[in-house]
N, CA, C and O atoms as a GROMACS GRO file, in nm:
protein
  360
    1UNK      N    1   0.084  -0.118   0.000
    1UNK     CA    2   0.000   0.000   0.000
    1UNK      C    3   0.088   0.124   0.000
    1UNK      O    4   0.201   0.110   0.046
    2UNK      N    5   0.054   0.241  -0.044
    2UNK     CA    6   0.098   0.337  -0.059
    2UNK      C    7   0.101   0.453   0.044
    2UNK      O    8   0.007   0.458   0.123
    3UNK      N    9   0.182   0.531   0.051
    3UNK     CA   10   0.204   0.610   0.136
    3UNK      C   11   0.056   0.682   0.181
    3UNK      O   12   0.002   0.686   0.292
    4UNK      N   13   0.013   0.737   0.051
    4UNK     CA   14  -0.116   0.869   0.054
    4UNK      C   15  -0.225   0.770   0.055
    4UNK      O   16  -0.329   0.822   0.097
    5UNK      N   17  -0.241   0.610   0.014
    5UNK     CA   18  -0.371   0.559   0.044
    5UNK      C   19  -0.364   0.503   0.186
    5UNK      O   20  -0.457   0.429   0.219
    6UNK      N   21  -0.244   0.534   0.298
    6UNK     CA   22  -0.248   0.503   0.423
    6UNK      C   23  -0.304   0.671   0.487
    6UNK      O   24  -0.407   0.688   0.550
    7UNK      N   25  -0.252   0.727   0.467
    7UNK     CA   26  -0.300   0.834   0.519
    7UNK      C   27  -0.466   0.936   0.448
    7UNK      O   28  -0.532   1.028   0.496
    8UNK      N   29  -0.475   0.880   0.356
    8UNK     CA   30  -0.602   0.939   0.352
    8UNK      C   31  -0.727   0.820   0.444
    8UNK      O   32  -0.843   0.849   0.474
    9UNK      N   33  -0.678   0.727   0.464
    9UNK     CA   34  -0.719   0.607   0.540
    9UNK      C   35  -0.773   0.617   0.644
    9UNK      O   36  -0.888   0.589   0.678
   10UNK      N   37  -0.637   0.683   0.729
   10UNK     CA   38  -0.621   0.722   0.851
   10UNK      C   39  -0.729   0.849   0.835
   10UNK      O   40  -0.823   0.839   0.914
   11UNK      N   41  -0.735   0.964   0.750
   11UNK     CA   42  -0.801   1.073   0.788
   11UNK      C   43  -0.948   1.059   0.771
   11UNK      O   44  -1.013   1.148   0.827
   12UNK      N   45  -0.997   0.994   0.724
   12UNK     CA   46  -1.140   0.894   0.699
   12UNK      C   47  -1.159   0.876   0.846
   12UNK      O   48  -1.241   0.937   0.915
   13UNK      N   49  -1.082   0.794   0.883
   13UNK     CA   50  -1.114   0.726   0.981
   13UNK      C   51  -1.127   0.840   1.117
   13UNK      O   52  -1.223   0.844   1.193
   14UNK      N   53  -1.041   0.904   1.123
   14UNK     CA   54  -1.038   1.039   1.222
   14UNK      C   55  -1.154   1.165   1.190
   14UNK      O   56  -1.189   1.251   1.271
   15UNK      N   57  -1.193   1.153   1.074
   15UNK     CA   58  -1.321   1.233   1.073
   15UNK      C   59  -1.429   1.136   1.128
   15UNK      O   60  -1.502   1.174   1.220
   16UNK      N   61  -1.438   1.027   1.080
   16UNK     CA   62  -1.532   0.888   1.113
   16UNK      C   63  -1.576   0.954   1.285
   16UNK      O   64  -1.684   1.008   1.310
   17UNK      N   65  -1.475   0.935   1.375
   17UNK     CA   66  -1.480   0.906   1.470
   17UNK      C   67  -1.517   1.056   1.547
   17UNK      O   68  -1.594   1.074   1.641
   18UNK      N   69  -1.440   1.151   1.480
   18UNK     CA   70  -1.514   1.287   1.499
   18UNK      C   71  -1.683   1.321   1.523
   18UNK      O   72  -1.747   1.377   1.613
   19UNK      N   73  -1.718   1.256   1.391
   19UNK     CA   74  -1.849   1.259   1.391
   19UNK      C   75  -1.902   1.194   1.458
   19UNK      O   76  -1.974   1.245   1.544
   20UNK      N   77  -1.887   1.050   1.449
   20UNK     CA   78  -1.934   0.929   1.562
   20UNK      C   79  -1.983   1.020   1.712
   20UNK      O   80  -2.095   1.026   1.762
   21UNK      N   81  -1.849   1.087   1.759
   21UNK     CA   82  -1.819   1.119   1.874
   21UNK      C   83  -1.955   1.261   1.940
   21UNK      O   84  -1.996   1.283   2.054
   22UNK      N   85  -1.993   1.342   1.780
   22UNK     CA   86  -2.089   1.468   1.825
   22UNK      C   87  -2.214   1.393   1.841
   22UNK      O   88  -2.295   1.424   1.928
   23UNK      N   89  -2.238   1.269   1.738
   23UNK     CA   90  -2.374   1.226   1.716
   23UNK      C   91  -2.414   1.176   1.849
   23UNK      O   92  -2.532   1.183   1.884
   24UNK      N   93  -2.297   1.110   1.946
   24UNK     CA   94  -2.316   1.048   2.094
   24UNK      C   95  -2.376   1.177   2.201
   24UNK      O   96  -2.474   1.210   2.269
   25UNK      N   97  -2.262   1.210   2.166
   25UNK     CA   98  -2.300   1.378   2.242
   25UNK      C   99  -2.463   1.415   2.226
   25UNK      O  100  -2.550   1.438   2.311
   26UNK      N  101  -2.466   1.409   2.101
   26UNK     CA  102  -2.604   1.503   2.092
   26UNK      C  103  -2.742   1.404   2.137
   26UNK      O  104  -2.851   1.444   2.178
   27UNK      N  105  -2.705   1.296   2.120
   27UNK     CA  106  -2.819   1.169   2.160
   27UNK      C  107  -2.839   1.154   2.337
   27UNK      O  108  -2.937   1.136   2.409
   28UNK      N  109  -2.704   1.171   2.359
   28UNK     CA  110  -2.712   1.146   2.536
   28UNK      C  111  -2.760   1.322   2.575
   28UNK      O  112  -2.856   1.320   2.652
   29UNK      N  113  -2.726   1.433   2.547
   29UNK     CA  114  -2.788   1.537   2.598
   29UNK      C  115  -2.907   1.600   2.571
   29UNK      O  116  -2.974   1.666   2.650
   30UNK      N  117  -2.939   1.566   2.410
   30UNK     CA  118  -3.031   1.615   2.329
   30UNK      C  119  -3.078   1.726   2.266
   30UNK      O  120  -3.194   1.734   2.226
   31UNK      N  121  -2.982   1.827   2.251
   31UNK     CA  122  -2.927   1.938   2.174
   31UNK      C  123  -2.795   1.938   2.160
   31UNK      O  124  -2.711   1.885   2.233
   32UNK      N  125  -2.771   2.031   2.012
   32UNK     CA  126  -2.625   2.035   1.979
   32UNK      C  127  -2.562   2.104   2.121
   32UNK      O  128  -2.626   2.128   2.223
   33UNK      N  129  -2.386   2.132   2.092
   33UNK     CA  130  -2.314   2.156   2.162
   33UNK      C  131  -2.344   2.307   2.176
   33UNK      O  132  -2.382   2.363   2.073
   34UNK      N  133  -2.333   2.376   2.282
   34UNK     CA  134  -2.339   2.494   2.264
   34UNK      C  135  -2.159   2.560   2.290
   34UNK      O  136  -2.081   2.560   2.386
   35UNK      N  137  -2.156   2.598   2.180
   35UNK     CA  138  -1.976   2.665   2.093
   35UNK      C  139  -1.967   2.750   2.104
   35UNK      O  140  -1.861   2.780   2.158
   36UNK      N  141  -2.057   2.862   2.069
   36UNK     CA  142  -2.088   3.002   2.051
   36UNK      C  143  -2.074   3.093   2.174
   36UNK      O  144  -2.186   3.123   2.216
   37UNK      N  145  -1.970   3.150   2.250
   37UNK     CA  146  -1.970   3.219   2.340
   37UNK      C  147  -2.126   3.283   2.391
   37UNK      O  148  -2.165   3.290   2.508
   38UNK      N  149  -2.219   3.339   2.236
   38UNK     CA  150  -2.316   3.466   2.242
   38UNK      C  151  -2.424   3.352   2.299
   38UNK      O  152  -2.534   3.380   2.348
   39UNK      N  153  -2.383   3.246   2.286
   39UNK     CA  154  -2.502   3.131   2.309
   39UNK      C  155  -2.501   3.056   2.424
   39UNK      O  156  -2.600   2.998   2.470
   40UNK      N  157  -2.378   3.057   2.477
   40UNK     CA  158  -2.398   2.952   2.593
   40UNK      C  159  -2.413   3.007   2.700
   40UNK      O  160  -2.342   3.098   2.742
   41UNK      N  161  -2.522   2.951   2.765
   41UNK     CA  162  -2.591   3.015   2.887
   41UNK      C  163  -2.465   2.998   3.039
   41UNK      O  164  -2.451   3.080   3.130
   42UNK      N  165  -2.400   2.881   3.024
   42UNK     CA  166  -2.334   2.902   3.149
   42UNK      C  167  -2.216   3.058   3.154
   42UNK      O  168  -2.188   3.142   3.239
   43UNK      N  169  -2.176   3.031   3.013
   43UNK     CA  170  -2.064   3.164   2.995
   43UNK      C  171  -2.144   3.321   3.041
   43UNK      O  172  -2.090   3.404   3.114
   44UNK      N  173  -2.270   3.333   2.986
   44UNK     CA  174  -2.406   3.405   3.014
   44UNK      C  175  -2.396   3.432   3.136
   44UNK      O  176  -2.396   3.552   3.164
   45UNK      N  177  -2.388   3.363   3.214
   45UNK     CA  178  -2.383   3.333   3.367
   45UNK      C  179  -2.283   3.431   3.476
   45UNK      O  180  -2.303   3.513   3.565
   46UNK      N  181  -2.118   3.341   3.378
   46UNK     CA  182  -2.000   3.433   3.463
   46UNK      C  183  -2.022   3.515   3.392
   46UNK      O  184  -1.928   3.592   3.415
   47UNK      N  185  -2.107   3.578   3.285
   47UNK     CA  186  -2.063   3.766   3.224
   47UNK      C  187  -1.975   3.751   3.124
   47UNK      O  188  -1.931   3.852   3.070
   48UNK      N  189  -1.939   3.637   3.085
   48UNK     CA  190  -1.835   3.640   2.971
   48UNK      C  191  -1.908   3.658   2.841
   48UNK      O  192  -2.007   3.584   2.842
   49UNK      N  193  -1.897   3.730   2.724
   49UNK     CA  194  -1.962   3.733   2.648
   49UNK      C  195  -1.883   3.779   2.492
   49UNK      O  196  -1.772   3.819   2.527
   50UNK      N  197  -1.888   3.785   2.420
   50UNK     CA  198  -1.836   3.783   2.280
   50UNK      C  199  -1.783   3.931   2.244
   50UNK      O  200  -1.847   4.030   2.278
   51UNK      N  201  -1.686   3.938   2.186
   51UNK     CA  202  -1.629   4.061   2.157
   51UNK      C  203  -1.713   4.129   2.127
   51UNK      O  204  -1.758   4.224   2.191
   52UNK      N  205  -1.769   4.058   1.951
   52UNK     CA  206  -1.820   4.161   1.910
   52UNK      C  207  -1.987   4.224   1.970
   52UNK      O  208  -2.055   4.304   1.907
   53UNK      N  209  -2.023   4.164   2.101
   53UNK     CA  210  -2.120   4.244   2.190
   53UNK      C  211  -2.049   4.315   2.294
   53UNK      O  212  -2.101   4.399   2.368
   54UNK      N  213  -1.932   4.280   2.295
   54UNK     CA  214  -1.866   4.380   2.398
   54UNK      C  215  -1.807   4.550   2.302
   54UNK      O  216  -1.801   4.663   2.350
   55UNK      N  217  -1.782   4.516   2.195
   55UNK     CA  218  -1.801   4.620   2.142
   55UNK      C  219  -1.898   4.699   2.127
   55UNK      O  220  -1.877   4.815   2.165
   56UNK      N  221  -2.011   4.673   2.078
   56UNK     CA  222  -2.134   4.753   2.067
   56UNK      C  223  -2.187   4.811   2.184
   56UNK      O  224  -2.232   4.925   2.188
   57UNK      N  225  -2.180   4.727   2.289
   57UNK     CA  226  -2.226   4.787   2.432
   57UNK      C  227  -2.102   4.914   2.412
   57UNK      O  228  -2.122   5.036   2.417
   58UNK      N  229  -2.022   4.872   2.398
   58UNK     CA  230  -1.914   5.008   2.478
   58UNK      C  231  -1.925   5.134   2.371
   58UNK      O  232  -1.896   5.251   2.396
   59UNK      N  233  -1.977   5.075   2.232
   59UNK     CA  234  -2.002   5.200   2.092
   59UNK      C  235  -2.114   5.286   2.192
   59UNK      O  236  -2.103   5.401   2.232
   60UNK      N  237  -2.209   5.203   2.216
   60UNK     CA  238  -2.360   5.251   2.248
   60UNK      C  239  -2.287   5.326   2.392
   60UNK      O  240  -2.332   5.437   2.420
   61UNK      N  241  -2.194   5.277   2.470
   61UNK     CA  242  -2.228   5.347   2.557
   61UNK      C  243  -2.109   5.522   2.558
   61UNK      O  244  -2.127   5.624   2.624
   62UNK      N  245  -2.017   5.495   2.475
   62UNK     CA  246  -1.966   5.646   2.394
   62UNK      C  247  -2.033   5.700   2.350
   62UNK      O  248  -2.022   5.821   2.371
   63UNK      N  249  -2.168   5.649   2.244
   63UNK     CA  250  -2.270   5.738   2.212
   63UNK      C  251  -2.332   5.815   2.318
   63UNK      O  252  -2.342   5.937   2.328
   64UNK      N  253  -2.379   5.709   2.409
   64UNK     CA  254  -2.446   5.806   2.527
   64UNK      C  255  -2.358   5.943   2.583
   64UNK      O  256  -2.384   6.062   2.606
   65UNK      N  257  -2.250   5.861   2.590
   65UNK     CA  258  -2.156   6.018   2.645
   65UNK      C  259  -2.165   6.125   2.581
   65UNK      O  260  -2.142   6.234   2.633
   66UNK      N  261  -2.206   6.109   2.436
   66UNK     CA  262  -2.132   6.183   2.335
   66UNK      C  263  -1.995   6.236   2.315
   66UNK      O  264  -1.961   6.353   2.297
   67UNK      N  265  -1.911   6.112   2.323
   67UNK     CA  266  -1.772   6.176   2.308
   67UNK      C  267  -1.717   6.116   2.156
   67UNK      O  268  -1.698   5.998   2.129
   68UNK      N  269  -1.700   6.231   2.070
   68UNK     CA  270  -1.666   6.166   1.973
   68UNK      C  271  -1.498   6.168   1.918
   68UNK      O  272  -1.424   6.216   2.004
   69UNK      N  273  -1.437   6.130   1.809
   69UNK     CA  274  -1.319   6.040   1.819
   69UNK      C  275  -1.240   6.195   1.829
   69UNK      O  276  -1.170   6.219   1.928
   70UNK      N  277  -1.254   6.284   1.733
   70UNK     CA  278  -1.208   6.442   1.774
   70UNK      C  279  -1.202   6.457   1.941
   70UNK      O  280  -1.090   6.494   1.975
   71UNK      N  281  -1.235   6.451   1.982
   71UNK     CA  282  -1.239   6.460   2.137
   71UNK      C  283  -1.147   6.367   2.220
   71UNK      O  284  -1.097   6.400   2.328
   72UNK      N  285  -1.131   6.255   2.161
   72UNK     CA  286  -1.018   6.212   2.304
   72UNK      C  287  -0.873   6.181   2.152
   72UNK      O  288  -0.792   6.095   2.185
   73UNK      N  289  -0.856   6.223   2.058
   73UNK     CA  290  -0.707   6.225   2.013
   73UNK      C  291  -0.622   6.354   1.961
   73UNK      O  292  -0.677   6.462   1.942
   74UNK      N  293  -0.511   6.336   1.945
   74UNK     CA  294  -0.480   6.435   1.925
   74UNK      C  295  -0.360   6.466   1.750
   74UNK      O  296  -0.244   6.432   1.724
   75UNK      N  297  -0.435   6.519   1.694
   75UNK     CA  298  -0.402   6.504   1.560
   75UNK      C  299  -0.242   6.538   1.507
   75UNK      O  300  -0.217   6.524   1.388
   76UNK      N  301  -0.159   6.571   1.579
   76UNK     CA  302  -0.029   6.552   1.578
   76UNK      C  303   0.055   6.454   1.604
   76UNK      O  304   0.176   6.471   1.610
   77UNK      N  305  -0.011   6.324   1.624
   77UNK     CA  306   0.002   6.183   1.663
   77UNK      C  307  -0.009   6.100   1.533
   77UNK      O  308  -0.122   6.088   1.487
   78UNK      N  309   0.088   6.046   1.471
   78UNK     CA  310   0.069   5.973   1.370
   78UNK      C  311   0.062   5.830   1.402
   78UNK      O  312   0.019   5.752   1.317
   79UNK      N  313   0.104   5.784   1.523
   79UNK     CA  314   0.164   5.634   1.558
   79UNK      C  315   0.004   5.571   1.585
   79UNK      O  316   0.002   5.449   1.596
   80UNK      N  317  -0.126   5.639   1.595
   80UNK     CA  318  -0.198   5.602   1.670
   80UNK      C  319  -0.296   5.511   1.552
   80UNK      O  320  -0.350   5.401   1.561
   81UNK      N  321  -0.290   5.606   1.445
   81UNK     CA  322  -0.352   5.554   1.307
   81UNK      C  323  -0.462   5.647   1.286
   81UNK      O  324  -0.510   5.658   1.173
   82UNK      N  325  -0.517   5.732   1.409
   82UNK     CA  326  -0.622   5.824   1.386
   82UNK      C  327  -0.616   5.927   1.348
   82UNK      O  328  -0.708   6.004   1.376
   83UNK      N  329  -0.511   5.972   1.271
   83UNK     CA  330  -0.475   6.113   1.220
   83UNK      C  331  -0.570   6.128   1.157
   83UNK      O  332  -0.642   6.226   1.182
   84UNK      N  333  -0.606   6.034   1.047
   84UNK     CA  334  -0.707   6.130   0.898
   84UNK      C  335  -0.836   6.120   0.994
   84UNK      O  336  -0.928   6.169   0.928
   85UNK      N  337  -0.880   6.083   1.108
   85UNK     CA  338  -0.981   6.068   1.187
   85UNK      C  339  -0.987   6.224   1.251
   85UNK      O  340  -1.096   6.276   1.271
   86UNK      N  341  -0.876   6.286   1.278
   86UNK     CA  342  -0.899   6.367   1.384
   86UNK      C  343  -0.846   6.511   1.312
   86UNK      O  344  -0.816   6.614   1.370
   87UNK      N  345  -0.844   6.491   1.201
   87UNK     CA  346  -0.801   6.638   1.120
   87UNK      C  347  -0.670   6.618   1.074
   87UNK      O  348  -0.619   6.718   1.026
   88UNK      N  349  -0.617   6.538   1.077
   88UNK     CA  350  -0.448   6.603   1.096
   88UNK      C  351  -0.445   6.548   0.952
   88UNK      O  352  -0.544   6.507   0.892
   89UNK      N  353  -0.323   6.553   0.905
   89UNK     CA  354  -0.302   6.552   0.761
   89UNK      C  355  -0.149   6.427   0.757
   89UNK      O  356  -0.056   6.425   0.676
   90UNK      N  357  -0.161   6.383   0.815
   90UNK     CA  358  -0.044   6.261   0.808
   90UNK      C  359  -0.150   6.147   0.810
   90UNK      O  360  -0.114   6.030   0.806
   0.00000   0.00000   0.00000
C-alpha cells in the first residue's frame, strides 16, 4: 500500500470518529453543543460574552456620552492611526 492511500485512510477514519463522537454527544444530551460564546448560557452566567457584543455595548455606551473620536485624540500623533480621523493631515 501506498504512502497517501495510508493516510487518507487514517483521515477517513479520524473524521469517522469525529463525527461518531458529536452524534453520541447530541443523543445522550439532546441538543447540539453549545460553541458560541453569544449562546452559551453558562458563559451568560460568569458575564463572559463575545467581543463583538462587547463592542457595541461600549459604541452605544460612547454614544451616550457623546464623546466623539475628535475629542479624546490628538491630531499631531501619527503612531496612533487616527490622524485622517482627527483632522491632521499625516
Amino acid at each position: 500500500m501506498s504512502v497517501i492511500f495510508v493516510t487518507l485512510a487514517a483521515a477517513v477514519v479520524a473524521v469517522g470518529l469525529f463525527v461518531l463522537g458529536l452524534s453520541i454527544t447530541r443523543l445522550r444530551k439532546g441538543h447540539d453543543l453549545e460553541s458560541d460564546v453569544g449562546n452559551n448560557r453558562h458563559m451568560q452566567r460568569l458575564g463572559i460574552e463575545c467581543a463583538s457584543a462587547q463592542i457595541r455595548r461600549e459604541e452605544a455606551a460612547r454614544k451616550r456620552q457623546g464623546a466623539a473620536v475628535s475629542d479624546r485624540c490628538d491630531p499631531s500623533c501619527s503612531r496612533c492611526g487616527m490622524a485622517e480621523h482627527c483632522g491632521g493631515s499625516e
